[in-house]
Backbone as XML, in Angstrom:
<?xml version="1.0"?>
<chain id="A" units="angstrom">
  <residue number="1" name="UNK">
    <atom name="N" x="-10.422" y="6.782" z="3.053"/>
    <atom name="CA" x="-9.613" y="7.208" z="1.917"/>
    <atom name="C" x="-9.900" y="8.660" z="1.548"/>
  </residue>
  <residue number="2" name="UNK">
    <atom name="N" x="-11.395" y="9.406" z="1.374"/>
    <atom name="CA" x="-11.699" y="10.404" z="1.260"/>
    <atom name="C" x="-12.237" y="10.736" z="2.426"/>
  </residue>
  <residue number="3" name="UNK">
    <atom name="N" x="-12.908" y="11.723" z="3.101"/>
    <atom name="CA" x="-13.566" y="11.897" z="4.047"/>
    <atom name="C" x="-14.708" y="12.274" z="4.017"/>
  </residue>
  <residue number="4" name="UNK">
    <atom name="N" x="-15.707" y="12.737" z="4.745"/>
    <atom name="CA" x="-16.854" y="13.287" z="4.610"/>
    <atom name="C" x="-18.434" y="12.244" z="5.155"/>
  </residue>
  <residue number="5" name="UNK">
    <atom name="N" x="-19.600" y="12.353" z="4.747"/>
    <atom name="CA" x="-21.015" y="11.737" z="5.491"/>
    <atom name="C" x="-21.808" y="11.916" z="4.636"/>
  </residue>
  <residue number="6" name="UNK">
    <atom name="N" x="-22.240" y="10.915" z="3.869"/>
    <atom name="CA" x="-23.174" y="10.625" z="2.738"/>
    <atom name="C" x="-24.386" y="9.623" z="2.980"/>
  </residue>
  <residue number="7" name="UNK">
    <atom name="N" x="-26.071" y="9.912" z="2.988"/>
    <atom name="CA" x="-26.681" y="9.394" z="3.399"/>
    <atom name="C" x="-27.377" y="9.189" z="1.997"/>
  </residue>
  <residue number="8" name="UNK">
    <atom name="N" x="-27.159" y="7.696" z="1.345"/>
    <atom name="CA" x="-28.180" y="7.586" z="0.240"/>
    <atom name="C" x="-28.345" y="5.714" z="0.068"/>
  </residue>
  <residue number="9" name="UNK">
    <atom name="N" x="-28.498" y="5.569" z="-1.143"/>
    <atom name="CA" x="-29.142" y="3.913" z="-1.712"/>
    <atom name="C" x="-27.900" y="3.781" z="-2.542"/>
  </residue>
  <residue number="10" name="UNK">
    <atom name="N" x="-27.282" y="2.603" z="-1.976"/>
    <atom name="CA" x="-26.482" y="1.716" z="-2.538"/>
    <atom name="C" x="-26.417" y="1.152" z="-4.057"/>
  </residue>
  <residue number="11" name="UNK">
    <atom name="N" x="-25.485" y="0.794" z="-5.228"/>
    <atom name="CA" x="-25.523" y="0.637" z="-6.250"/>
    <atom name="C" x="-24.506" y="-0.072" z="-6.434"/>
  </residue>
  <residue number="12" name="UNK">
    <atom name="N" x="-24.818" y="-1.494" z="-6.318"/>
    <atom name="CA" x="-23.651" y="-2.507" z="-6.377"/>
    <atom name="C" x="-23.550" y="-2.722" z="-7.744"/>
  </residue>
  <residue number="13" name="UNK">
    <atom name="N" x="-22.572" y="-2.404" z="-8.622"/>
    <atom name="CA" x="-21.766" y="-2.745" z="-9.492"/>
    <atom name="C" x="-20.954" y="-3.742" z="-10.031"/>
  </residue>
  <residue number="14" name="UNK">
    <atom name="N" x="-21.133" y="-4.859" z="-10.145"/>
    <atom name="CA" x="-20.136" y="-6.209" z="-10.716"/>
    <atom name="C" x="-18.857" y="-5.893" z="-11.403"/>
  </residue>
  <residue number="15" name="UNK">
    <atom name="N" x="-19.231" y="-4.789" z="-12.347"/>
    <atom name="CA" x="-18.273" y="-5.193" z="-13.456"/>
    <atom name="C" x="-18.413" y="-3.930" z="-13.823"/>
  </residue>
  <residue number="16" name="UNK">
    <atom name="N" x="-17.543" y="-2.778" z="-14.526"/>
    <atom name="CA" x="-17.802" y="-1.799" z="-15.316"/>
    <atom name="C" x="-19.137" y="-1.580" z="-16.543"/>
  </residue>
  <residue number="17" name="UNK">
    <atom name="N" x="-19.235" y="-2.579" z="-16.809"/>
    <atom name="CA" x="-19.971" y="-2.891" z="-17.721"/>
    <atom name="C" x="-21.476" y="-2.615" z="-17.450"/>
  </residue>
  <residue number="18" name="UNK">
    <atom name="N" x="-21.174" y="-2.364" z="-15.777"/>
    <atom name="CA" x="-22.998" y="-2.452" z="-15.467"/>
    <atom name="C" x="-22.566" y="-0.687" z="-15.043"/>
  </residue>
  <residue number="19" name="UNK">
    <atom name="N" x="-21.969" y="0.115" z="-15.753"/>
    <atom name="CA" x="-21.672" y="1.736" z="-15.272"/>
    <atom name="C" x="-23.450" y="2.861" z="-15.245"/>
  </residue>
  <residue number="20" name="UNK">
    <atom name="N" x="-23.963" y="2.307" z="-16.698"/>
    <atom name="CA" x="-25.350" y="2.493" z="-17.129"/>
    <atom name="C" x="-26.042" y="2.191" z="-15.983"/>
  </residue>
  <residue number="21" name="UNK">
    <atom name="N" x="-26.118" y="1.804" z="-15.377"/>
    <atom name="CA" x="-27.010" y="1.340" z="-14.546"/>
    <atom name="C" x="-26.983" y="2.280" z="-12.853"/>
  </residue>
  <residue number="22" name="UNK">
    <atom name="N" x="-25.943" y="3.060" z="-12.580"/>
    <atom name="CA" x="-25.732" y="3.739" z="-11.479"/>
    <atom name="C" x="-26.699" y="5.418" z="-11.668"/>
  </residue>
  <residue number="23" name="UNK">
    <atom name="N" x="-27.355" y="5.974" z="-10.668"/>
    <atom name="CA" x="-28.281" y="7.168" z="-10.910"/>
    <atom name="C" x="-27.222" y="8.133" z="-9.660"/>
  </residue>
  <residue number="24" name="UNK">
    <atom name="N" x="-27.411" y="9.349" z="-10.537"/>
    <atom name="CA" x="-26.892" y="10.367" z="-10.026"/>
    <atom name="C" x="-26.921" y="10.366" z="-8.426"/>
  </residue>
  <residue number="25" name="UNK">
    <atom name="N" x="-25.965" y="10.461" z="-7.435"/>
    <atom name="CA" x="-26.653" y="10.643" z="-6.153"/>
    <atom name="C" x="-26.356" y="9.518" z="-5.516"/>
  </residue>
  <residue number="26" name="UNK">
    <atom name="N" x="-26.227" y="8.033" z="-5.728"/>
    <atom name="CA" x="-25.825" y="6.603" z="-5.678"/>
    <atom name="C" x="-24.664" y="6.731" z="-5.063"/>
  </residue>
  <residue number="27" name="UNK">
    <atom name="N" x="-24.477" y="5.523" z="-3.796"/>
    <atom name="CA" x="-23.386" y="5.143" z="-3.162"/>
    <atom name="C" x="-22.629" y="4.158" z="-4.084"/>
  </residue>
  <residue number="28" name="UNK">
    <atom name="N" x="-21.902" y="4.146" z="-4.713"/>
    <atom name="CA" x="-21.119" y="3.084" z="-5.288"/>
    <atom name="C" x="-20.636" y="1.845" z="-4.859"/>
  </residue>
  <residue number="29" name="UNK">
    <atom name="N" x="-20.679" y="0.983" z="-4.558"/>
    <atom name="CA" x="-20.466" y="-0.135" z="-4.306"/>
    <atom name="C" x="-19.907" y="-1.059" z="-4.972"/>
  </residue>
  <residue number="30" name="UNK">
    <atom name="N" x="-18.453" y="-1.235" z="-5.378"/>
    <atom name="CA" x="-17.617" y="-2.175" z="-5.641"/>
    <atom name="C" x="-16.829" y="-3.303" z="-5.250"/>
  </residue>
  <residue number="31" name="UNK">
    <atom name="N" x="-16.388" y="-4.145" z="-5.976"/>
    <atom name="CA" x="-14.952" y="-5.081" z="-5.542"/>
    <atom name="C" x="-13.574" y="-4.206" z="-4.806"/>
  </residue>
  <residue number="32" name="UNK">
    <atom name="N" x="-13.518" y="-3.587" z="-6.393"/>
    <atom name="CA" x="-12.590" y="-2.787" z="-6.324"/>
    <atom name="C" x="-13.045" y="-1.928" z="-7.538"/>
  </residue>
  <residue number="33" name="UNK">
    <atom name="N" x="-12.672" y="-0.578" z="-7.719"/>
    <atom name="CA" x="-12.477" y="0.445" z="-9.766"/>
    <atom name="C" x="-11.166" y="0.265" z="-9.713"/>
  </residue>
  <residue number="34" name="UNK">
    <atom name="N" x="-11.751" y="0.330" z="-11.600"/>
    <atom name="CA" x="-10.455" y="0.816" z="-12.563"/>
    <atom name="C" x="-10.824" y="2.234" z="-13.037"/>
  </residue>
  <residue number="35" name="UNK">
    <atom name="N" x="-9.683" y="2.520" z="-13.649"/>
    <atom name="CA" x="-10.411" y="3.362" z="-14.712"/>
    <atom name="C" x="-12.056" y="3.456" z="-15.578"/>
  </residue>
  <residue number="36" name="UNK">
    <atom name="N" x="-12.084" y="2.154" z="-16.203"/>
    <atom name="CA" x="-13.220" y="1.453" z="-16.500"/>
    <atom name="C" x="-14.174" y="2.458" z="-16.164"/>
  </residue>
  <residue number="37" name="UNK">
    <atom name="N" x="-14.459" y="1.979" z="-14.418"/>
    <atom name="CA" x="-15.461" y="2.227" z="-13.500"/>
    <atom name="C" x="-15.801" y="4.082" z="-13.540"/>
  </residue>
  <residue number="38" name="UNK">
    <atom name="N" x="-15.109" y="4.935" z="-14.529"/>
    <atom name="CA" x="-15.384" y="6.212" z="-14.348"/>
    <atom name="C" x="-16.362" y="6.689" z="-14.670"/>
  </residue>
  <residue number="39" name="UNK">
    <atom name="N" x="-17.530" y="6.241" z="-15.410"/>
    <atom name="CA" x="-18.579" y="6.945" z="-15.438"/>
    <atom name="C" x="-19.573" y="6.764" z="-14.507"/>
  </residue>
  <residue number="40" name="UNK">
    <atom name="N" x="-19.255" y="5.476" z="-13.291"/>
    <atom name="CA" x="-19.848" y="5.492" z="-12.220"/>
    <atom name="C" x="-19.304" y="6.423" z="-11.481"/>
  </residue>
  <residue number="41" name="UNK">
    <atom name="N" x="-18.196" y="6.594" z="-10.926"/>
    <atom name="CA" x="-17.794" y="7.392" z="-9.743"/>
    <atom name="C" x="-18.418" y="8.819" z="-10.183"/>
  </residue>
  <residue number="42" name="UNK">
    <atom name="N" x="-18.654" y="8.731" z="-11.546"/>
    <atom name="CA" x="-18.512" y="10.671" z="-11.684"/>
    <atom name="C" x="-19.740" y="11.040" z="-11.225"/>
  </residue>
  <residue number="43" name="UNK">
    <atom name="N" x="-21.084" y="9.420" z="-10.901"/>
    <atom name="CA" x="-22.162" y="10.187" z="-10.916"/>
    <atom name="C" x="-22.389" y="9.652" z="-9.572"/>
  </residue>
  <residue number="44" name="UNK">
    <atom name="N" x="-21.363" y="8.689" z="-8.565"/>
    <atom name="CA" x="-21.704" y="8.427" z="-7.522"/>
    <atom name="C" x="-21.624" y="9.539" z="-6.165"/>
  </residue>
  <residue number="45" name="UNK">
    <atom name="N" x="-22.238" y="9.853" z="-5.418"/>
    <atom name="CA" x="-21.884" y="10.747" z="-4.099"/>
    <atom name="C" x="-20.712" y="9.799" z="-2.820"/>
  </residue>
  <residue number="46" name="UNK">
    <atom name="N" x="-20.632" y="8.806" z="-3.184"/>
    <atom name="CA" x="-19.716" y="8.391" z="-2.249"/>
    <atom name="C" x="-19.288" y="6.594" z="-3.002"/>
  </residue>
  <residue number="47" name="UNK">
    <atom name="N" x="-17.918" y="6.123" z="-2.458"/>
    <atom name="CA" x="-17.702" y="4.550" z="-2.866"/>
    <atom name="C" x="-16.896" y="4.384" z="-1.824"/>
  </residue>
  <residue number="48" name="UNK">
    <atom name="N" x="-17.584" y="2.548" z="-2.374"/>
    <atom name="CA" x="-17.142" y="1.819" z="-1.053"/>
    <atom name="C" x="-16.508" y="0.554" z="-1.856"/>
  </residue>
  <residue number="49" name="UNK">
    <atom name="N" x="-15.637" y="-0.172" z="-1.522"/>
    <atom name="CA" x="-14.891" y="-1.147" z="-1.988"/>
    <atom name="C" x="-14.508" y="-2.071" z="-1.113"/>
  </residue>
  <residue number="50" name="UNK">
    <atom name="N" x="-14.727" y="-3.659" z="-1.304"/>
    <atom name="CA" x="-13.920" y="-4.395" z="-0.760"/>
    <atom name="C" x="-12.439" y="-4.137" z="-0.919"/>
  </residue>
  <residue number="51" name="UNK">
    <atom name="N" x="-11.562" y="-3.727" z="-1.653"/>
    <atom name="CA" x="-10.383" y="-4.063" z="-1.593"/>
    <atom name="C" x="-9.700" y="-2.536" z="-1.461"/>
  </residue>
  <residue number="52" name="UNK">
    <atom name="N" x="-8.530" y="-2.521" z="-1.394"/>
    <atom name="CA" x="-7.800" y="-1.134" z="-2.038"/>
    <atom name="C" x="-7.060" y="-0.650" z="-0.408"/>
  </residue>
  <residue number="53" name="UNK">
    <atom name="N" x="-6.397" y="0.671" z="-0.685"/>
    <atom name="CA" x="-5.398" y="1.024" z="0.766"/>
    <atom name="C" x="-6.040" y="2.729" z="0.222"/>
  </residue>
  <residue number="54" name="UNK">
    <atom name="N" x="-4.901" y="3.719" z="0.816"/>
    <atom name="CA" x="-5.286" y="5.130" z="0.697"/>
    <atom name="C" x="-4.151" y="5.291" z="-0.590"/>
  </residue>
  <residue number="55" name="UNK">
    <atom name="N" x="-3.782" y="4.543" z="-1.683"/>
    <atom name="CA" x="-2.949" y="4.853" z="-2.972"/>
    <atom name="C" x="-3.824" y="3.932" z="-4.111"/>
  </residue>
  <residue number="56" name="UNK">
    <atom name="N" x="-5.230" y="3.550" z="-3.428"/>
    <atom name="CA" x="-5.809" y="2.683" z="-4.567"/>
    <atom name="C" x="-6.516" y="3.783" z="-6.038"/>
  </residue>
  <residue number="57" name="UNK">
    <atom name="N" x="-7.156" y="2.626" z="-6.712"/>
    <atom name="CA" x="-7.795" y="4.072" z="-7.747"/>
    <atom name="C" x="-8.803" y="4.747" z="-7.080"/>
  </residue>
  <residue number="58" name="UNK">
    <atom name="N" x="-9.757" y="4.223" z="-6.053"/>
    <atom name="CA" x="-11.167" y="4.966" z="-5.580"/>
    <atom name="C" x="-10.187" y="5.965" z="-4.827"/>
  </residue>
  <residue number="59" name="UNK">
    <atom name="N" x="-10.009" y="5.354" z="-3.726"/>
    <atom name="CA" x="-9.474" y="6.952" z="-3.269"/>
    <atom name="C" x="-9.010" y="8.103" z="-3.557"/>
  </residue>
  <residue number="60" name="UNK">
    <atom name="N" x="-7.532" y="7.764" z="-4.412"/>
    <atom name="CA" x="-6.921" y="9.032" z="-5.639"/>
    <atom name="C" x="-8.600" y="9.517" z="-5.975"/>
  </residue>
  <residue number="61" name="UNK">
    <atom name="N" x="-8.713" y="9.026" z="-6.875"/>
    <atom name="CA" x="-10.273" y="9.437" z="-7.221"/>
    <atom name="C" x="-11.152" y="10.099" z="-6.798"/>
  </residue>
  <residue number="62" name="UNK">
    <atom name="N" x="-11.861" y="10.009" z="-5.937"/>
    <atom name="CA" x="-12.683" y="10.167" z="-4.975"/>
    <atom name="C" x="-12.006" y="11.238" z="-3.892"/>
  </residue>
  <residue number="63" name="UNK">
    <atom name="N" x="-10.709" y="11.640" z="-3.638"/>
    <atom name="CA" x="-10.065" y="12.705" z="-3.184"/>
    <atom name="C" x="-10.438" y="13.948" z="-4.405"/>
  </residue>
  <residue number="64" name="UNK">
    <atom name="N" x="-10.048" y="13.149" z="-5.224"/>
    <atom name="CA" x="-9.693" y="14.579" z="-6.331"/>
    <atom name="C" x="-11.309" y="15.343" z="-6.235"/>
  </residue>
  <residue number="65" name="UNK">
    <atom name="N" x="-12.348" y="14.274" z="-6.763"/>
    <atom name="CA" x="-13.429" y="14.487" z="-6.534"/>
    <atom name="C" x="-14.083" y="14.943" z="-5.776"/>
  </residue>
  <residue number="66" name="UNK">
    <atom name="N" x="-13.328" y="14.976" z="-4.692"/>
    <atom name="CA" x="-14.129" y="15.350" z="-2.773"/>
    <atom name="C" x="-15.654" y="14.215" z="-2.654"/>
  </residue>
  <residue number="67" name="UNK">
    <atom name="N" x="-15.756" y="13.602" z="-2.463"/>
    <atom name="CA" x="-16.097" y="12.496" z="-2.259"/>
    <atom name="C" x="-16.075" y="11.899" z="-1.045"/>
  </residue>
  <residue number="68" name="UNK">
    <atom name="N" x="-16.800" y="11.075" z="-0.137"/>
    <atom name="CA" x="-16.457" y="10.073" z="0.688"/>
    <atom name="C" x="-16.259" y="8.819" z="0.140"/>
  </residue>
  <residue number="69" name="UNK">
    <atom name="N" x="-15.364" y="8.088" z="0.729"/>
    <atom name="CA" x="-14.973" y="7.046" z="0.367"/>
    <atom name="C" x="-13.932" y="6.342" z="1.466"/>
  </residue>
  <residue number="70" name="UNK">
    <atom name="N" x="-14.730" y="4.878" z="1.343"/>
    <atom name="CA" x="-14.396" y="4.001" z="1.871"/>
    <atom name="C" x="-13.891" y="2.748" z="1.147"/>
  </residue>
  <residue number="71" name="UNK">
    <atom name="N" x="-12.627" y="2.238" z="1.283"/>
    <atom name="CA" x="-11.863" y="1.150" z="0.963"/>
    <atom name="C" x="-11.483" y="0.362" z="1.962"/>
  </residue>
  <residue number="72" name="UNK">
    <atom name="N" x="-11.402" y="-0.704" z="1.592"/>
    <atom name="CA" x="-10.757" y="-1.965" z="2.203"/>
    <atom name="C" x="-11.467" y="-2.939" z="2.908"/>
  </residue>
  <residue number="73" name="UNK">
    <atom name="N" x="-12.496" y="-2.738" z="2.712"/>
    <atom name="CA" x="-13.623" y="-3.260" z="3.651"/>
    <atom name="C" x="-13.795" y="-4.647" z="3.565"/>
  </residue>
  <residue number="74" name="UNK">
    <atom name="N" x="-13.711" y="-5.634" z="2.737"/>
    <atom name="CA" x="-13.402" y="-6.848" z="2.724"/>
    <atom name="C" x="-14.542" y="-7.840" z="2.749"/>
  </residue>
  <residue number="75" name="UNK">
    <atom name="N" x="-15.860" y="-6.667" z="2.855"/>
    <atom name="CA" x="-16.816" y="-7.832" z="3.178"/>
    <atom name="C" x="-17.979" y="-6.876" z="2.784"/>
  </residue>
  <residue number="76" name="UNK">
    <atom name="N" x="-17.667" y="-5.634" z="2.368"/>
    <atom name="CA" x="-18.947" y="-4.592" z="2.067"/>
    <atom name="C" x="-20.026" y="-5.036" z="1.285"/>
  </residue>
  <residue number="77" name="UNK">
    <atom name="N" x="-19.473" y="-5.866" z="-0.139"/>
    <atom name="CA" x="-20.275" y="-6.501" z="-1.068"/>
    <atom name="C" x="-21.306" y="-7.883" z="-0.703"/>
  </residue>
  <residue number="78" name="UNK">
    <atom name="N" x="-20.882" y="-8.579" z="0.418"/>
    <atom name="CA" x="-21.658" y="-9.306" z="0.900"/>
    <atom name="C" x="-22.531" y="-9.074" z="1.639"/>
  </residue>
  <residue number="79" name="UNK">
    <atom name="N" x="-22.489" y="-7.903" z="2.696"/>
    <atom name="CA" x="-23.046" y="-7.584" z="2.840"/>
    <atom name="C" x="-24.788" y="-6.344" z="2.606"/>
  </residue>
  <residue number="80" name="UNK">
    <atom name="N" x="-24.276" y="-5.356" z="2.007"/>
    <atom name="CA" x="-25.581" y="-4.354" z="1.484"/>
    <atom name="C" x="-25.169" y="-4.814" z="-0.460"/>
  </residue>
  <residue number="81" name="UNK">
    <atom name="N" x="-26.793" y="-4.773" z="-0.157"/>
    <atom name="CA" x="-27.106" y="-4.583" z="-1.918"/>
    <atom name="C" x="-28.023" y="-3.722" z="-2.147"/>
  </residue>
  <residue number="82" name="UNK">
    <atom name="N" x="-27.916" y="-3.396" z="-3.956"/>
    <atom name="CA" x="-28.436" y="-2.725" z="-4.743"/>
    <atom name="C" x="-29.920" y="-2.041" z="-3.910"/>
  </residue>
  <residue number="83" name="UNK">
    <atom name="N" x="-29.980" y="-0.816" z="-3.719"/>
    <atom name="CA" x="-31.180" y="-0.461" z="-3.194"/>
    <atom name="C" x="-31.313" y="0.064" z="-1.272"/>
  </residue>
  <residue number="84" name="UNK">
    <atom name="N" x="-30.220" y="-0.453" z="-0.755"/>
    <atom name="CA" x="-30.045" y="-0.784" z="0.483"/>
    <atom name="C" x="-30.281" y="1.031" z="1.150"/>
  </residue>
  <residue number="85" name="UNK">
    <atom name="N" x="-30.774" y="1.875" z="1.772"/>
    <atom name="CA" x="-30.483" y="3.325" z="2.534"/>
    <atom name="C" x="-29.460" y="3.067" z="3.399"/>
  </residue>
  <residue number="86" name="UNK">
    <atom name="N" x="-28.049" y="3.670" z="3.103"/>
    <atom name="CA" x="-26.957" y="3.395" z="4.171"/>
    <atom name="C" x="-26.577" y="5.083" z="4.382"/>
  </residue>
  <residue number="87" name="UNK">
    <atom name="N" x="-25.570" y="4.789" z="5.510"/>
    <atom name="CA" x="-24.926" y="6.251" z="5.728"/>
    <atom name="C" x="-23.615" y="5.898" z="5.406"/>
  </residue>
  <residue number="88" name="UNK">
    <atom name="N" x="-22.628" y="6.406" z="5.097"/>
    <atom name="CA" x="-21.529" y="6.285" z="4.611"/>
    <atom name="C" x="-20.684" y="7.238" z="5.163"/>
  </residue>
  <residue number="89" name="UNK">
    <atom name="N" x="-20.005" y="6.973" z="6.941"/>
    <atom name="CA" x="-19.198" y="7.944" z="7.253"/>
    <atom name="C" x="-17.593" y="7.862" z="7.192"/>
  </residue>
  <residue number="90" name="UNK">
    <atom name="N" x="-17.303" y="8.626" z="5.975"/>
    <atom name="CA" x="-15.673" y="7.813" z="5.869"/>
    <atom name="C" x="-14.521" y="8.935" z="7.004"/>
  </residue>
  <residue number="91" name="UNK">
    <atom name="N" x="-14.839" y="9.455" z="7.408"/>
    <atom name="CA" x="-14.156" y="10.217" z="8.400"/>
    <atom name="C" x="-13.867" y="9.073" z="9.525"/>
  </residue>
  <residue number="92" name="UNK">
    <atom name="N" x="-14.929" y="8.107" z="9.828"/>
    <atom name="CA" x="-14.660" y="6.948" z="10.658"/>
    <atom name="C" x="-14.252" y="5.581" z="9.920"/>
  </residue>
  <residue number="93" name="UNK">
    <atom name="N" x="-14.954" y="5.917" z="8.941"/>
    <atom name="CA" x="-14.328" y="4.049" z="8.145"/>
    <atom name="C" x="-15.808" y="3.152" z="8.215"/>
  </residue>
  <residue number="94" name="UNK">
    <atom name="N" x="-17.363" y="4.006" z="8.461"/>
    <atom name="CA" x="-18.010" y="2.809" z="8.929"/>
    <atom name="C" x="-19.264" y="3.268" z="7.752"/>
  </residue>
  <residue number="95" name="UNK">
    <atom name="N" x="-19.975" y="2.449" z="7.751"/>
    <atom name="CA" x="-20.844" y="1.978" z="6.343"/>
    <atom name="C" x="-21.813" y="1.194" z="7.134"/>
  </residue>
  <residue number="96" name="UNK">
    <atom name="N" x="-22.900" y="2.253" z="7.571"/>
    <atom name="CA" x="-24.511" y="1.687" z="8.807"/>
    <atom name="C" x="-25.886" y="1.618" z="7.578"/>
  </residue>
  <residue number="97" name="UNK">
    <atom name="N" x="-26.430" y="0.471" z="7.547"/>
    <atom name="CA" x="-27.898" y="0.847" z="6.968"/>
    <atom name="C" x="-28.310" y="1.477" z="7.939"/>
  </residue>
  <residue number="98" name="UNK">
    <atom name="N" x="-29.715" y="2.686" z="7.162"/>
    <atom name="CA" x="-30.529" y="3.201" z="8.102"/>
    <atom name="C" x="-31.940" y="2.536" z="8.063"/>
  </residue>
</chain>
């Protein structure tokens, strides 16, 4: 959705509600954002989402932002959690722990 190569620790997010809880520098890790979700993205370096296309909110978002970002993934949240060292290359679409 955005492009670019971000190497940091994952910050799975439930709900907007847990926004407090994301540290500057943090891969974002969602279902999907809303609006809601903006005081995470502003402090995340990259997001990743199970759901969304290239007209969802992360991407718009996360373009404007210059950002990497990855959507649609369908299974991101089951897989890495809170804490996880991943690389995040959205130029390819792929999301590797290191």
């Amino acid at each position: 959705a955005s492009g670019g190569k971000v190497k940091s620790v994952i910050r799975y997010l439930r709900s907007a509600r847990e926004n407090d809880m994301i540290k500057s520098g943090e891969i974002l890790l969602v279902g999907s954002t809303t609006p809601d979700f903006m005081p995470a993205v502003n402090k995340a370096a990259a997001i990743v989402t199970n759901e969304g296309g290239l007209t969802c909110h992360a991407a718009i978002v996360s373009r404007e932002l210059r950002i990497p970002c990855v959507v649609g993934t369908k299974i991101a949240t089951q897989i890495f959690r809170t804490g996880d060292k991943v690389e995040v290359d959205a130029d390819e679409g792929i999301i590797k722990k290191l």
